[in-house]
BAFI-3210 file (N, C-alpha, C; in Angstrom, 3 decimals, decimal comma, padded with zeros to 6 digits):
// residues 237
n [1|2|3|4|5|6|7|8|9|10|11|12|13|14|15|16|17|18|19|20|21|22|23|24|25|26|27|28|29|30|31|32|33|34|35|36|37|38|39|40|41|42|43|44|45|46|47|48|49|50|51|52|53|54|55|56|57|58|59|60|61|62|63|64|65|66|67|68|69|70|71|72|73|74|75|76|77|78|79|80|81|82|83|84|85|86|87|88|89|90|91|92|93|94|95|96|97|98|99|100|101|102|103|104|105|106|107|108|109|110|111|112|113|114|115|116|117|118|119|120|121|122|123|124|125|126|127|128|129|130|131|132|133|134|135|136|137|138|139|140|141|142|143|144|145|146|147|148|149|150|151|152|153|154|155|156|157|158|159|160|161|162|163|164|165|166|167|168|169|170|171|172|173|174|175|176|177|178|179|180|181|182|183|184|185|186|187|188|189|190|191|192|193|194|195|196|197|198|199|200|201|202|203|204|205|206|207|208|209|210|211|212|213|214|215|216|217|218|219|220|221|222|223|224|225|226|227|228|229|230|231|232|233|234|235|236|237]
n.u [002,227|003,393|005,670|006,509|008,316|007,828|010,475|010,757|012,430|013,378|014,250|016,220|017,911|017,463|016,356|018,131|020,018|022,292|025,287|025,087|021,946|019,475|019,027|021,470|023,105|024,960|024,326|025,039|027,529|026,923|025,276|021,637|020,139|020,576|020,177|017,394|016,658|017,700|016,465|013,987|014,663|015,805|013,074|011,286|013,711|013,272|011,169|010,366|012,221|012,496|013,829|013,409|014,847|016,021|016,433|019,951|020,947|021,550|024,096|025,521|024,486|025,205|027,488|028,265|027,392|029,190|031,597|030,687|030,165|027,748|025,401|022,801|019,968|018,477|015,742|016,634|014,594|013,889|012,984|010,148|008,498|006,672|005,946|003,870|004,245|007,045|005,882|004,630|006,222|007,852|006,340|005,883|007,845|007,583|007,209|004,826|001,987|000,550|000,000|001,222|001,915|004,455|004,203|006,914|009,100|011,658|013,573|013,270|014,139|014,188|011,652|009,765|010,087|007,593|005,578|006,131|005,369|002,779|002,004|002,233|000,318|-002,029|-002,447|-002,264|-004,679|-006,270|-006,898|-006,242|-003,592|-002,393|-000,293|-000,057|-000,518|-001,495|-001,926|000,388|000,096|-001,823|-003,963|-004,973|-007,441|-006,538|-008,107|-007,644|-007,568|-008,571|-009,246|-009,598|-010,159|-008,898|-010,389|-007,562|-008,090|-009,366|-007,477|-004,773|-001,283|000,029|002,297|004,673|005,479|003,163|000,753|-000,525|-002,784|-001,574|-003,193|-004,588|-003,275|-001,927|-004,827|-005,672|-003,512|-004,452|-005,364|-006,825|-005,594|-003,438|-000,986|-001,392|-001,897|000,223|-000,111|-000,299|-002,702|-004,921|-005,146|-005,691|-008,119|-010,016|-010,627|-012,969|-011,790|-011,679|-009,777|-007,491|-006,524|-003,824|-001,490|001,413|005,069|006,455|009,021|009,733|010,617|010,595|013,236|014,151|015,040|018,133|017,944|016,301|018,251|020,046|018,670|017,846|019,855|020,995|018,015|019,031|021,280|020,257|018,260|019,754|021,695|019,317|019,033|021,079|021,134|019,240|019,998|021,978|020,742|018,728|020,875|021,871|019,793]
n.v [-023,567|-023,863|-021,006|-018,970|-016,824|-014,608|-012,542|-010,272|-009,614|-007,396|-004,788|-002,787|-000,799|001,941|004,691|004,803|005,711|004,017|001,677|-000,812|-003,371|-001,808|-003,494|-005,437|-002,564|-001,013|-000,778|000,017|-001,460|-003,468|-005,436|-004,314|-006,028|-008,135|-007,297|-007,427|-009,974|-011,376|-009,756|-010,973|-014,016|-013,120|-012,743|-015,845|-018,324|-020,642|-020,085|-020,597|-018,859|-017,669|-016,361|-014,097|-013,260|-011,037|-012,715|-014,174|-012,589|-014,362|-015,617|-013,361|-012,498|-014,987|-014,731|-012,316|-013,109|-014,879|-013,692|-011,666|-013,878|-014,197|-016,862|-017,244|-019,682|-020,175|-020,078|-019,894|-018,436|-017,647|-014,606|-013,104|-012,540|-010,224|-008,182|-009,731|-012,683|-013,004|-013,388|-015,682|-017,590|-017,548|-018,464|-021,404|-022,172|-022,968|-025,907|-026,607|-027,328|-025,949|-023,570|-020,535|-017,651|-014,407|-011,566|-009,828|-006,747|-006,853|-004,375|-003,031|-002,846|-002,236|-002,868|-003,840|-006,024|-006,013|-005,625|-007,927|-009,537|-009,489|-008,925|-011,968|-013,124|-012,392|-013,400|-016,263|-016,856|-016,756|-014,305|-012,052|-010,033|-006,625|-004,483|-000,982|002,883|005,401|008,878|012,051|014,295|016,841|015,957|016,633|015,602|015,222|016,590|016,904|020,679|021,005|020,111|018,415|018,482|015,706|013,204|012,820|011,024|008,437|007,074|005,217|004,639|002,196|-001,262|-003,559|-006,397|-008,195|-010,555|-013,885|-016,590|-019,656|-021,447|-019,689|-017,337|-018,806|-019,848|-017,248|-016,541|-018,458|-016,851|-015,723|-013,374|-012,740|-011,844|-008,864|-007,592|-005,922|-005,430|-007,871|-007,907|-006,907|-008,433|-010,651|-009,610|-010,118|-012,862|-012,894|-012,854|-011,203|-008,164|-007,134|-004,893|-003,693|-002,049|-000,700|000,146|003,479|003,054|001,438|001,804|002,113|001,691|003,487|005,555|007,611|009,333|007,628|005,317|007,064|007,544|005,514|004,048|006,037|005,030|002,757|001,992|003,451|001,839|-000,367|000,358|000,026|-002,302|-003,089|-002,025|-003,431|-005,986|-005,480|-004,930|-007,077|-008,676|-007,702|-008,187]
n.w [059,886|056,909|055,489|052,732|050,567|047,610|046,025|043,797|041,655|039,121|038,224|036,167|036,505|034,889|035,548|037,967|036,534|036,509|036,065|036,259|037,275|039,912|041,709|042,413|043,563|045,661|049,197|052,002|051,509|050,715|048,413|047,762|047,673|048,821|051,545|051,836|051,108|053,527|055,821|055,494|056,080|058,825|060,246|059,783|059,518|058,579|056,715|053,160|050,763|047,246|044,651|042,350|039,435|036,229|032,945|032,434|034,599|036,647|036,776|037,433|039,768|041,470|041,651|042,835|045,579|046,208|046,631|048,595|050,123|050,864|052,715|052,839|052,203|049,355|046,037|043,175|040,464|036,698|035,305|033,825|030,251|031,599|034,549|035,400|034,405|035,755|038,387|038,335|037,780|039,459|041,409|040,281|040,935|043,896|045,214|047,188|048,225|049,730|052,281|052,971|051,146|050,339|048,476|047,701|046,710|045,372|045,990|048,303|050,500|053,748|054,830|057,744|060,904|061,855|059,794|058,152|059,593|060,714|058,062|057,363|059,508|058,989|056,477|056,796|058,448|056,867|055,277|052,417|052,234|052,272|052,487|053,755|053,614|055,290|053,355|053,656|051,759|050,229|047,809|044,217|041,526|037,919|035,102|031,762|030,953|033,738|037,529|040,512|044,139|045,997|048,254|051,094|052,711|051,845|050,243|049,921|050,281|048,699|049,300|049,566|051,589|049,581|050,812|051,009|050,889|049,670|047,909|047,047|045,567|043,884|042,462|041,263|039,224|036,907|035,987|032,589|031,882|033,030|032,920|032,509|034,570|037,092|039,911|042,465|044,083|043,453|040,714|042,111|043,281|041,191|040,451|042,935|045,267|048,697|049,660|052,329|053,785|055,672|058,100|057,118|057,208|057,797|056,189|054,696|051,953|048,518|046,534|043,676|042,747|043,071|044,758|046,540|047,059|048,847|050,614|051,750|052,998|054,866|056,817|056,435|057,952|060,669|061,082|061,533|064,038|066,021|065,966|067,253|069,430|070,737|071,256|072,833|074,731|075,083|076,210|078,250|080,207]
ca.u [001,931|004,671|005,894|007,171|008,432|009,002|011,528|011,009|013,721|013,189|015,475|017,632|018,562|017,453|016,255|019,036|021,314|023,871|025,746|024,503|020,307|019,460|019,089|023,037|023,927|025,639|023,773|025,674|028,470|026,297|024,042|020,792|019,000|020,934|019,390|015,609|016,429|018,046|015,075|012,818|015,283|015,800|012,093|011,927|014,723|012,317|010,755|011,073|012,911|012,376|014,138|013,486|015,726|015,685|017,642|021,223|021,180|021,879|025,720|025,991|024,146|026,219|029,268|027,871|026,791|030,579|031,992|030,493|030,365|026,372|025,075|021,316|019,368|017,219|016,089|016,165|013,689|013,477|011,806|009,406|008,534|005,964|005,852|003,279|004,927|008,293|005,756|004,118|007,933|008,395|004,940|005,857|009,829|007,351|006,453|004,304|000,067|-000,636|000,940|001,148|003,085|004,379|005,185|007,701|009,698|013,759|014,212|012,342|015,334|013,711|010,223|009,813|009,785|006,193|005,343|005,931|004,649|001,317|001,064|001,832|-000,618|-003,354|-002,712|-002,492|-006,330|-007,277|-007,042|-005,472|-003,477|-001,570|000,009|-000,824|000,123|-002,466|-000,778|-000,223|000,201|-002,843|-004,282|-006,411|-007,390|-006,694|-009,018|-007,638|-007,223|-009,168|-008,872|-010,743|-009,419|-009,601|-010,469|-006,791|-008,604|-009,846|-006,212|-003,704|-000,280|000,656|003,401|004,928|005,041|001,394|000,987|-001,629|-002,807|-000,992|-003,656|-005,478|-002,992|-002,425|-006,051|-005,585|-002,451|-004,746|-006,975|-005,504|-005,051|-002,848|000,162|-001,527|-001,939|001,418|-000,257|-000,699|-003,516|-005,939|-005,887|-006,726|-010,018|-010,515|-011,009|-013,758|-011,271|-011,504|-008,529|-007,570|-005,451|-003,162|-000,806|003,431|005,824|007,137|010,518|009,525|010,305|011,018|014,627|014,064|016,276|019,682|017,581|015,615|018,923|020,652|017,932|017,826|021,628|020,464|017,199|018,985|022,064|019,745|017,909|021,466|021,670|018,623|018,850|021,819|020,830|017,941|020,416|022,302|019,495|018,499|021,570|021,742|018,528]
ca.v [-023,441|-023,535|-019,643|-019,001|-015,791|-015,165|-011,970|-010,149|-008,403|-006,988|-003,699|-002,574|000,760|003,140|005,646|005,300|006,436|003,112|000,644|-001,991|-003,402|-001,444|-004,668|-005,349|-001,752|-001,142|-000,131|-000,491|-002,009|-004,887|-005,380|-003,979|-007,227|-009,097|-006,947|-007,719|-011,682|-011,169|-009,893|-012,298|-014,656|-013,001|-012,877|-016,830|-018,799|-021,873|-019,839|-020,880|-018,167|-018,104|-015,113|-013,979|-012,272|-011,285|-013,704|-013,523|-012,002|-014,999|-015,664|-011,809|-012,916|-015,681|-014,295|-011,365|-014,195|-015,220|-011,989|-011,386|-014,925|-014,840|-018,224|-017,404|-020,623|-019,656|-020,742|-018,715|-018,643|-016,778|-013,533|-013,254|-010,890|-009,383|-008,423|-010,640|-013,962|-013,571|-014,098|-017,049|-018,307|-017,822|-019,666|-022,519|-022,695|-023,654|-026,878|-027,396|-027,028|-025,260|-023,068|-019,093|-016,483|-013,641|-011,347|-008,646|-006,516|-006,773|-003,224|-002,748|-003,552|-001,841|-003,499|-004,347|-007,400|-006,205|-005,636|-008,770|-010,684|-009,094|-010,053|-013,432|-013,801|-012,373|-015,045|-017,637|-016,972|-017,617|-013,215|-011,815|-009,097|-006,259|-002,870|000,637|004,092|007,305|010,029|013,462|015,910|017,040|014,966|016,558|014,456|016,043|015,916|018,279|021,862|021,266|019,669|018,993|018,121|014,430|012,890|011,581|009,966|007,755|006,415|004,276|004,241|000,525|-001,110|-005,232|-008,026|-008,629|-011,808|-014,977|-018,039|-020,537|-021,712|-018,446|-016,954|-020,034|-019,862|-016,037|-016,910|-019,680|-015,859|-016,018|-011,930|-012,645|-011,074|-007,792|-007,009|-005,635|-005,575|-009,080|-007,999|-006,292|-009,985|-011,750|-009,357|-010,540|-013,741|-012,804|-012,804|-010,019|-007,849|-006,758|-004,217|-003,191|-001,188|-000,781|001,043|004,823|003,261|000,060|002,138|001,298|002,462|003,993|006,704|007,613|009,861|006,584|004,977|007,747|007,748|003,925|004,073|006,827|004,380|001,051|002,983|004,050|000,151|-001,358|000,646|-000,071|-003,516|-003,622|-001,401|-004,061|-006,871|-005,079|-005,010|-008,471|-009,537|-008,029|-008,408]
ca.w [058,452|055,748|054,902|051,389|049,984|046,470|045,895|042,797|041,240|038,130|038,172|035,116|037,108|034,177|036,358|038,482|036,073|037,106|035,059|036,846|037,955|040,764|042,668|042,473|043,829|047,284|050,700|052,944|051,791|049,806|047,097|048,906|047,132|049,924|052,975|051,224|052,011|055,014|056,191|055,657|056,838|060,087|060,540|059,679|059,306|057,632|054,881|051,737|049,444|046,105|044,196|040,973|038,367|034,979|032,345|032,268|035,815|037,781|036,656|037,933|040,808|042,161|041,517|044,012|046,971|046,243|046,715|049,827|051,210|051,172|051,872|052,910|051,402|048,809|044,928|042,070|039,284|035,739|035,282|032,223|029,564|032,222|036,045|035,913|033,646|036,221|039,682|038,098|037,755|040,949|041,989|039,764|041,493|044,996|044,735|048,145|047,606|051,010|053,308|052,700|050,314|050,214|047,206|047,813|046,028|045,529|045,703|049,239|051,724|055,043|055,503|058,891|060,883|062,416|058,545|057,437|060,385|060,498|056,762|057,002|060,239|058,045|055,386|057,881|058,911|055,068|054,082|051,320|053,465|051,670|053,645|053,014|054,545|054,479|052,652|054,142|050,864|049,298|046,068|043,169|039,968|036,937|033,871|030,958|032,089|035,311|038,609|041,681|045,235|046,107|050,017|050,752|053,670|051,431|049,647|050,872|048,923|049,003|049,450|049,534|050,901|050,060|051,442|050,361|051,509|048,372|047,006|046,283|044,348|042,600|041,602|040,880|038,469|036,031|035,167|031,119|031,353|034,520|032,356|032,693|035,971|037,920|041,189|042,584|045,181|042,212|040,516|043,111|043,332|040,089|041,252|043,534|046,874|049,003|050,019|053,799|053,783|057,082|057,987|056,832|057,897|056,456|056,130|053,549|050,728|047,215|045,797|042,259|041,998|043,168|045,945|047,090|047,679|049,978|052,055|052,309|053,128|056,107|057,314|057,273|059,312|062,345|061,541|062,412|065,257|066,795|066,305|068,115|071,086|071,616|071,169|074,067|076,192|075,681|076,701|080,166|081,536]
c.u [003,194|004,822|006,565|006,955|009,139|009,646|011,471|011,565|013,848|013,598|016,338|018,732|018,822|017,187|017,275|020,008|022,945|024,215|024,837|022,747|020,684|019,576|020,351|023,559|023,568|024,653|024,479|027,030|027,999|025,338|022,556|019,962|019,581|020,373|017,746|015,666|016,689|016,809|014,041|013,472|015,607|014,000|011,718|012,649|014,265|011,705|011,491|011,318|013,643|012,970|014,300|013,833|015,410|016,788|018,569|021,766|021,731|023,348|025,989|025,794|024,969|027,505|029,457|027,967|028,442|031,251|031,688|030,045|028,745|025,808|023,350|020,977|018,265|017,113|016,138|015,422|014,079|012,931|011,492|009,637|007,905|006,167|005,030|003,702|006,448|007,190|004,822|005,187|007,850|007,135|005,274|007,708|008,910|006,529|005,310|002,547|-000,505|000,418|000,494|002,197|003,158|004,749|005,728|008,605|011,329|014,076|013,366|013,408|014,900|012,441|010,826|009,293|007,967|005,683|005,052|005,358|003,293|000,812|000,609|000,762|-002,200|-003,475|-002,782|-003,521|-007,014|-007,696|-006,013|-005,052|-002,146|-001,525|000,160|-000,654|-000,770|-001,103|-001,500|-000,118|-001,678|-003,210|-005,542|-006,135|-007,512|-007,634|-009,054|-006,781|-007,918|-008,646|-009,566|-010,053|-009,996|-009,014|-009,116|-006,825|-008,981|-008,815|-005,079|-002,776|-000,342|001,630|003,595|005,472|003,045|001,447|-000,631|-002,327|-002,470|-001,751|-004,506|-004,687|-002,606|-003,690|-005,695|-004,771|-002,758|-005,744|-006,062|-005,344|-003,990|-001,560|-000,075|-001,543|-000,601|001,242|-000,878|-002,293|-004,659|-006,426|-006,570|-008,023|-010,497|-011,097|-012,086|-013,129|-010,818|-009,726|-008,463|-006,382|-005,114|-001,983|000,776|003,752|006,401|008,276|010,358|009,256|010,874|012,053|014,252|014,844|017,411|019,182|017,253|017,145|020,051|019,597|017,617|019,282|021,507|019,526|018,090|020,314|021,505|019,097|018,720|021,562|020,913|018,246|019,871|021,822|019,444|018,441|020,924|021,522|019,274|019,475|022,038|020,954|018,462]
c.v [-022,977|-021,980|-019,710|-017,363|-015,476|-013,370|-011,632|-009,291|-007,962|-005,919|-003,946|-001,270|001,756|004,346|005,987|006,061|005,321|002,359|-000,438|-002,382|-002,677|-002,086|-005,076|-004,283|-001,501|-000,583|-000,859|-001,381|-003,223|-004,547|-005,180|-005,118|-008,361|-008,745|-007,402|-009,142|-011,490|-011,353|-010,895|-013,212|-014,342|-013,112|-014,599|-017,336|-020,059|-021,237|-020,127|-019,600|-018,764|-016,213|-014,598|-012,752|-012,397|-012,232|-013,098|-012,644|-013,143|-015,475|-014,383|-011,959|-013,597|-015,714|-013,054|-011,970|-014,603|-014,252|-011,829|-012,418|-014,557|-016,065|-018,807|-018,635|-019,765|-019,948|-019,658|-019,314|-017,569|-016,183|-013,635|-012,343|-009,600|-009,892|-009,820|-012,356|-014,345|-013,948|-014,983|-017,597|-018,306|-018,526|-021,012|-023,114|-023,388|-024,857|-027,680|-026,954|-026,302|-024,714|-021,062|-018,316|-015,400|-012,660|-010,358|-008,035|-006,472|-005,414|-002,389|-003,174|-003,438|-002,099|-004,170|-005,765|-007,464|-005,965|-006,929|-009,781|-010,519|-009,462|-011,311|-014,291|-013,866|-013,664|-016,028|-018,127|-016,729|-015,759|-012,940|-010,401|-008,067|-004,694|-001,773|001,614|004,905|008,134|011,316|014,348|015,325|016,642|015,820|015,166|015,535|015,678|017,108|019,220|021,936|020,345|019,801|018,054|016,536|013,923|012,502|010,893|008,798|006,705|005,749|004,106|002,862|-000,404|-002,783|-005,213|-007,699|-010,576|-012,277|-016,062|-018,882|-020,799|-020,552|-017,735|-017,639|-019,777|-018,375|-015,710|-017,536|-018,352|-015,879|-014,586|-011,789|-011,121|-009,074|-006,948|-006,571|-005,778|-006,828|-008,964|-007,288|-007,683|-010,421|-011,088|-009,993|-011,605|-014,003|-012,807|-010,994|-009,277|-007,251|-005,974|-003,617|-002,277|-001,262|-000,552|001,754|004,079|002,335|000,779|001,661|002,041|002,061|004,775|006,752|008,517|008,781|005,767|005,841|007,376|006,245|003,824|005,039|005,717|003,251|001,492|003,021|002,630|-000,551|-000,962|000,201|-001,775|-004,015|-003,197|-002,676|-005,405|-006,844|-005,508|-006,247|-009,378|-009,111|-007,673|-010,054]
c.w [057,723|055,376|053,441|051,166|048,467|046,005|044,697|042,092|039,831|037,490|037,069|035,471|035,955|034,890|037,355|037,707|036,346|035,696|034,949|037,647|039,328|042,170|043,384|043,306|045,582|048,206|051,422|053,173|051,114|048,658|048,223|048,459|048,820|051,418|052,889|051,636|052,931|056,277|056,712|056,357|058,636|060,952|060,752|058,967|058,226|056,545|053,831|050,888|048,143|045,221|042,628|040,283|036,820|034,108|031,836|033,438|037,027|037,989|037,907|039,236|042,003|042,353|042,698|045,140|047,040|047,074|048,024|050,578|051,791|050,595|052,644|052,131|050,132|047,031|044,296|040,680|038,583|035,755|033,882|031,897|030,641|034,124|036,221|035,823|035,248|037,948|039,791|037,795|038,903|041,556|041,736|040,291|043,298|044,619|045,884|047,801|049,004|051,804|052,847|051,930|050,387|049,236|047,423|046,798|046,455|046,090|047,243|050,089|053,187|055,122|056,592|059,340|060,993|060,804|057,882|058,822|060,510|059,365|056,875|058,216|059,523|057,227|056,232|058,547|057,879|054,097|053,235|051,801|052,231|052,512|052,888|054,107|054,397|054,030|053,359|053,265|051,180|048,392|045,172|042,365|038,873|035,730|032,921|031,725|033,795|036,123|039,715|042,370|045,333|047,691|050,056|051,960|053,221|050,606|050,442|049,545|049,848|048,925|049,147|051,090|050,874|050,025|051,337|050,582|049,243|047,226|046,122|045,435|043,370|041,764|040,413|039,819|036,869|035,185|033,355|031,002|032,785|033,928|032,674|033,656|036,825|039,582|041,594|043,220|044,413|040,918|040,918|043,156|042,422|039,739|041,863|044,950|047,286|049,659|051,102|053,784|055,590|056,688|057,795|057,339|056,776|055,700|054,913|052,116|049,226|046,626|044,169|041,640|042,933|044,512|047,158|047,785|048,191|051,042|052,485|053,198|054,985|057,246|057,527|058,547|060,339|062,678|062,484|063,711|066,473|067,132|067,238|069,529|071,584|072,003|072,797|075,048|076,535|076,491|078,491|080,806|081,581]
res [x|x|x|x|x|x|x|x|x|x|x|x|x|x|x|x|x|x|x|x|x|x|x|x|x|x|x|x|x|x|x|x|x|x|x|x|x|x|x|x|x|x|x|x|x|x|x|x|x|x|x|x|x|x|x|x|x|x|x|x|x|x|x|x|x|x|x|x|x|x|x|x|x|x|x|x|x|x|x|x|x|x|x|x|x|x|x|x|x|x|x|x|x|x|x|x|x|x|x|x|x|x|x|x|x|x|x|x|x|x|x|x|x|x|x|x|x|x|x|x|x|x|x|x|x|x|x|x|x|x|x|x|x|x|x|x|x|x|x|x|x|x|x|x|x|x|x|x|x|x|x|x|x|x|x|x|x|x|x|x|x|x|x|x|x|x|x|x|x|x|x|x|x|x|x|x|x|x|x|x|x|x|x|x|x|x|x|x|x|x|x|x|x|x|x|x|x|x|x|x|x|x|x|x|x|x|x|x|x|x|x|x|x|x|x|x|x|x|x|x|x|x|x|x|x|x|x|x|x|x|x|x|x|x|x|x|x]
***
């Protein structure tokens, strides 16, 4: 079954405090938007990547892939006014009617391979599969001056790729308040399709602030490592 991932990058890096979208800035020695394909690409090599920026970002873009002599395959689409407008751009940049998607975020560089392969097996047996972590603080809900404790057995932060079978978020895309929604996998309920949530990994976190990317810079460091101690291995047994 055809894979497709569409890449959505939407970063101006106000919160970082940078010049430049957060997407653009270094880990590692690259734009960390380039470890987020990678990724997927090392996972498979045949997915279709589809990567979407906001307008006036893709000059900046390719002048980056220059620069560092990245020549991953992959298309790029327009981002809209809304989260939601730029990953119906990127729906409408695949042009095949069946196969599976996944929607991830740009700014997510360390999702794992078992992360994204577990999604896209879910979608591949027709669920709508999106990953989720229990949380260990404590959670009230506030209301006013008060507050009362809330189960956090019962919450799952959530995370990307949430991953689709094609045609369902197609359908999920044609709702006319699509624009509103930020979370792809809260549409689709909307729809009437149920959602299957599994499990991430700690490390698949989302760089927001200038903290988020040290500690990405730390995680993909010990990543590299470990990918190469297994490389080792494979090679002399």
């Amino acid at each position: 079954m055809k894979r497709f991932v569409i890449i959505v990058a939407g970063g101006t890096g106000q919160r970082m405090g940078a010049g430049i979208p957060k997407q653009f800035l270094p880990l590692c020695g690259r734009p960390l938007l380039m470890h987020t394909i990678e990724i997927f690409h090392r996972y498979d090599a045949k997915t279709g990547m589809v990567l979407v920026l906001p307008a006036g970002q893709a000059e900046q873009w390719n002048a980056l892939c220059t620069l560092h002599g990245f020549t991953l395959p992959h298309k790029l689409a327009e981002g809209g006014e809304t989260r939601g407008h730029s990953v119906r751009n990127g729906l409408d940049a695949i042009t095949a009617t069946r196969g599976v998607v996944a929607v991830h975020d740009g700014a997510r560089p360390l999702v794992s391979q078992e992360t994204i392969a577990r999604g896209f097996a879910l979608a591949e047996s027709g669920k709508n599969a999106v990953p989720g972590l229990p949380l260990a603080d404590s959670l009230r809900i506030t209301n006013g001056n008060k507050s009362r404790p809330l189960d956090r057995t019962l919450v799952r932060r959530i995370q990307t790729p949430q991953c689709f079978p094609l045609h369902i978020l197609r359908e999920a895309y044609r709702h006319p308040r699509f624009m509103d929604f930020t979370d792809y996998a809260q549409l689709v309920e909307t729809t009437g399709n149920a959602i299957t949530l599994y499990e991430g990994n700690a490390e698949n976190i989302k760089i927001t602030t200038p903290f988020d990317l040290k500690l990405a810079g730390l995680l993909a460091g010990e990543i590299t490592l470990d990918i190469l101690s297994q490389q080792n291995r494979d090679n002399n047994e």
